[in-house]
C-alpha positions in Angstrom: -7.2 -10.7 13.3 -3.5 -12.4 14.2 -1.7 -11.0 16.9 2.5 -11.7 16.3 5.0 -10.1 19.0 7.6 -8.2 17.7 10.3 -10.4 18.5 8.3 -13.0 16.5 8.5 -11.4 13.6 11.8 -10.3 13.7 12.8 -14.1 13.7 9.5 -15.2 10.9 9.0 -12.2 9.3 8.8 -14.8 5.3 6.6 -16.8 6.8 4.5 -13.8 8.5 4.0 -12.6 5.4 3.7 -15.5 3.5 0.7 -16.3 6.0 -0.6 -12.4 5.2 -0.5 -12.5 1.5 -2.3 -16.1 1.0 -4.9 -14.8 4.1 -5.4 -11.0 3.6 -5.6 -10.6 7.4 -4.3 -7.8 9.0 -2.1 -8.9 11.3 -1.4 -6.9 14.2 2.2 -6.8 15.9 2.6 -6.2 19.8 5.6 -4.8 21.7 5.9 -5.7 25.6 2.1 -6.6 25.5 0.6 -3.3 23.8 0.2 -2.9 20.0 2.7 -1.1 18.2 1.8 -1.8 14.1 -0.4 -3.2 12.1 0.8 -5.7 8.9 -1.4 -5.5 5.4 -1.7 -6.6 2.2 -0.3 -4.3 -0.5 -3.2 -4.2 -2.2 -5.7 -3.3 0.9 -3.3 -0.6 1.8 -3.4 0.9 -1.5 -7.0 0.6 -1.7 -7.6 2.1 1.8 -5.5 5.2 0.2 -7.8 5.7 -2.5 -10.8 5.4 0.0 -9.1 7.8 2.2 -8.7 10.2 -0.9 -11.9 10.5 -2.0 -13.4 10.7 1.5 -11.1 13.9 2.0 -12.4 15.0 -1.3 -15.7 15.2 0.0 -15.3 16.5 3.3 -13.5 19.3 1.6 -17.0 19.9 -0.5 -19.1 19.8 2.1 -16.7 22.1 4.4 -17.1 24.5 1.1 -20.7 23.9 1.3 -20.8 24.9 4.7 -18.9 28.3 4.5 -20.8 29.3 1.2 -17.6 29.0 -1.3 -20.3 27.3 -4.0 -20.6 28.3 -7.7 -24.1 28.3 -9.6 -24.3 26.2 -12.5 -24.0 29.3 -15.1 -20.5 30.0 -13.5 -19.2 26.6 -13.3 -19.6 25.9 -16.8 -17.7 29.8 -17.5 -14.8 28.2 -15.2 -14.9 24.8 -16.8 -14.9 26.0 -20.4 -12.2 28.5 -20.0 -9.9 25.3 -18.9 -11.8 22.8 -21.9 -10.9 24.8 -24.6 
């Protein structure tokens, strides 16, 4: 992974990027020695979102699973049909 201080990229930030879009390495951007943001690619953020999303989705059905809020099969289909027809 780069490492760019802060006051680097204030004075590069086109050719920072330039260097992260052709690269698709995170770069990571320090402020008086400590890291203070990351830089990424459009696209890796966007996909990290959707991962994010549908990891949330899951924990949420297993947290359901857990406490008992489950339907049977029979009742599921009821629920679905009433919102398919």
């Amino acid at each position: 992974m780069k490492v760019e201080l802060v006051t680097t990229l204030k004075r590069q930030a086109t050719r920072i990027l330039s260097e992260l879009q052709a690269s698709k390495e995170p770069v990571l951007i320090t402020e008086h020695g400590r890291p203070s943001a990351y830089l990424i690619d459009v696209e890796d953020y966007e996909f990290m979102q959707q991962r994010l999303e549908l990891l949330e989705g899951i924990a949420r059905g297993e947290k359901a699973i857990t406490e008992g809020r489950t339907l049977s099969k029979e009742k599921a289909k009821e629920r679905m049909s009433k919102w398919l027809s």
